[in-house]
N, C-alpha and C positions, 0 to 999 in steps of 0.2 A: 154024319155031320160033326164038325168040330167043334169044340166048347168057344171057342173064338168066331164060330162063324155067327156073322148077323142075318137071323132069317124076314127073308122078304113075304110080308103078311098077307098079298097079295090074293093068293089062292083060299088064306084060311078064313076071311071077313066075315063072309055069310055064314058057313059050317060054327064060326063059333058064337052065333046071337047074336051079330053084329058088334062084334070084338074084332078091337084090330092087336097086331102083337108089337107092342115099341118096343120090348128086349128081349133078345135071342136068352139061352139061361146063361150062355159065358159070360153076356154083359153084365147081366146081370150078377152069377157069382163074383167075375173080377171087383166091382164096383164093391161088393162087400167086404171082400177079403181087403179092398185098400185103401178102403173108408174104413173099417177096424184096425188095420197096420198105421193108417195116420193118426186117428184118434189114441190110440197107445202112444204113440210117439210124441203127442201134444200134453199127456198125462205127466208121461215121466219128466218132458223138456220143463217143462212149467215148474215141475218139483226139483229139479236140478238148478234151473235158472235164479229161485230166487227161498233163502231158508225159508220166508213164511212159508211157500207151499212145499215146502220139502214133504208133507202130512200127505199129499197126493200119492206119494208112492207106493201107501200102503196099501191104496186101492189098486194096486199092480202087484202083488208080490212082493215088496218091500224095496228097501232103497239098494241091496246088490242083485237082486232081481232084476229092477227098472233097469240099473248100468247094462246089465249084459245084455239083454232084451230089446235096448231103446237103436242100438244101432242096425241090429239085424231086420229089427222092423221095419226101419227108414227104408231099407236093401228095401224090402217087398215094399213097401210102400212106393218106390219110385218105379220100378219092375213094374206093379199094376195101372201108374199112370202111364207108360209107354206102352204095354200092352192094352189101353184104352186107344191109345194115339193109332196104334194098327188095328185095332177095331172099328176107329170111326171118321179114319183122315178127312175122307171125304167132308163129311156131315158138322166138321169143323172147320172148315175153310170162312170166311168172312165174305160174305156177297153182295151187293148190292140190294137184294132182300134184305138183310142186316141193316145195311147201313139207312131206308128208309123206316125200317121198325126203330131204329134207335134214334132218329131223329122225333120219335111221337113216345119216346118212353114214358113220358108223364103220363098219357093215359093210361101208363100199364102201373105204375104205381098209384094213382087213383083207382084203382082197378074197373077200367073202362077200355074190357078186351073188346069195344064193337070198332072201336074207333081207329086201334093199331092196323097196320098193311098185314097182309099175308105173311107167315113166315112159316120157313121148311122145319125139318125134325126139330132143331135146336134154333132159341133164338138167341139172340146179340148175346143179354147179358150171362147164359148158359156157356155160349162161346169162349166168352172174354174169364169166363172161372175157370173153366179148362185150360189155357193157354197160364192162366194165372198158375195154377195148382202145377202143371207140368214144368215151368219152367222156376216155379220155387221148390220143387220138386229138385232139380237139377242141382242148382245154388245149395239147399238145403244138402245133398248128400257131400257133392264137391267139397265144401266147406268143413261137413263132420270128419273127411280123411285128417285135416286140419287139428281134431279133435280127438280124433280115433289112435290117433299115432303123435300125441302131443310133443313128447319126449324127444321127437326125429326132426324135428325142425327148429327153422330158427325164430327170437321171440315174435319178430315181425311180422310170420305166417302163422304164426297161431292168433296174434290179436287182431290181425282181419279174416281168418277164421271164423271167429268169432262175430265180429262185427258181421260177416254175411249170416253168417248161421242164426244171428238173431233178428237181420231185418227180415229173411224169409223166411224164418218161424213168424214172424208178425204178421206180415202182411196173407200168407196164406191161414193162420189162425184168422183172421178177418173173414175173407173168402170164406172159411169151413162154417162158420158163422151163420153166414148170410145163405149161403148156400142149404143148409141146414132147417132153417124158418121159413125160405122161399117153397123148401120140396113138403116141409110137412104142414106149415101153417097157410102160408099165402096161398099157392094153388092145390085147390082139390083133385087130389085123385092121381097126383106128383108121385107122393108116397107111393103108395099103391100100384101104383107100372111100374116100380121096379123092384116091388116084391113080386107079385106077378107074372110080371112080364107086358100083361094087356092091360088097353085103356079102349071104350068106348069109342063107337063114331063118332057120336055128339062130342067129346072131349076131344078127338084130334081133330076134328073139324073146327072145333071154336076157337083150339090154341093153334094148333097148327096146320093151318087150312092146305099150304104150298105141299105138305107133309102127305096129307091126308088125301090129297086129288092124285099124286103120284102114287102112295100103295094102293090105292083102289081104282085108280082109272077114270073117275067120275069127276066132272066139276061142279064145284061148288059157290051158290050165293051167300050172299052175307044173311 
């Protein structure tokens, strides 16, 4: 089996106490390696960006540490949202499932999951981070050649360099945010599946019912 493949939980349900498995371990290791390649890269950008946090860098290695450091990471950092993207094409598409959960999202922010539709592995707003993170992802590296090679270009391209390079630092430091408080504080047991790997029936069935009928074959009531 390969560190990229996603194994289907199908067969191991019952064998493991009624554990089902949401992350194969690739997923799970790439997700770490490029949640720690971004979080570096958000450490050192912040302290670059602006003197007051220049103090940031020294929780990196210092401030020519962070320089050599911050660009190579971005490299891996954009490498592990693409090898996410071939890990989970499918499971990211935008469906009609979505589009009725995301029309009842208030009840997911009052946190009254009885009331949302069925939704598959990932729902809308899981989606819409991912699309967010991979394609500031893109912007974000594009932009740094802009930066990485200041000297080689003309001043034009470097100050919308710039200008890209700091709205998609923004707006995906937003995203890393929320995404962040949603996996460890708002829902239980987030965390935990992708340390892991497994999450309970009772937990995919509550959050992800569409999910939960398809790896185990069983239908489910509310």
């Amino acid at each position: 089996m390969s560190l990229g493949q996603t194994v289907s939980p199908t067969l191991s349900t019952e064998s493991r106490g009624g554990r089902i498995l949401r992350y194969s371990f690739g997923e799970r290791l790439n997700h770490w390696i490029t949640g720690f390649a971004y979080l570096y890269c958000l450490i050192t950008g912040l302290a670059f960006w602006s003197p007051y946090m220049y103090w940031m860098s020294t929780l990196v290695g210092g401030g020519p540490t962070a320089r050599f450091w911050h660009p190579w990471l971005g490299v891996i950092y954009t490498i592990g949202v693409a090898w996410m993207l071939k890990q989970r094409m499918p499971d990211m598409l935008i469906t009609d499932a979505d589009r009725a959960w995301q029309s009842k999202i208030k009840y997911y922010v009052e946190n009254k999951d009885e009331e949302l539709p069925p939704i598959d592995r990932f729902n809308y707003g899981q989606k819409i981070f991912f699309w967010l993170m991979l394609r500031g992802g893109i912007l974000l590296l594009l932009s740094a050649f802009g930066l990485w090679f200041v000297e080689s270009i003309p001043a034009w391209l470097r100050h919308l360099s710039i200008a890209v390079h700091v709205a998609a630092a923004l707006a995906t430091i937003g995203g890393f945010i929320i995404h962040v408080y949603m996996g460890t504080a708002m829902v239980r047991g987030g965390f935990t599946s992708i340390v892991r790997g497994e999450v309970s029936t009772e937990w995919a069935r509550h959050h992800h019912r569409l999910w939960y009928e398809k790896v185990t074959g069983r239908k489910s009531d509310r």
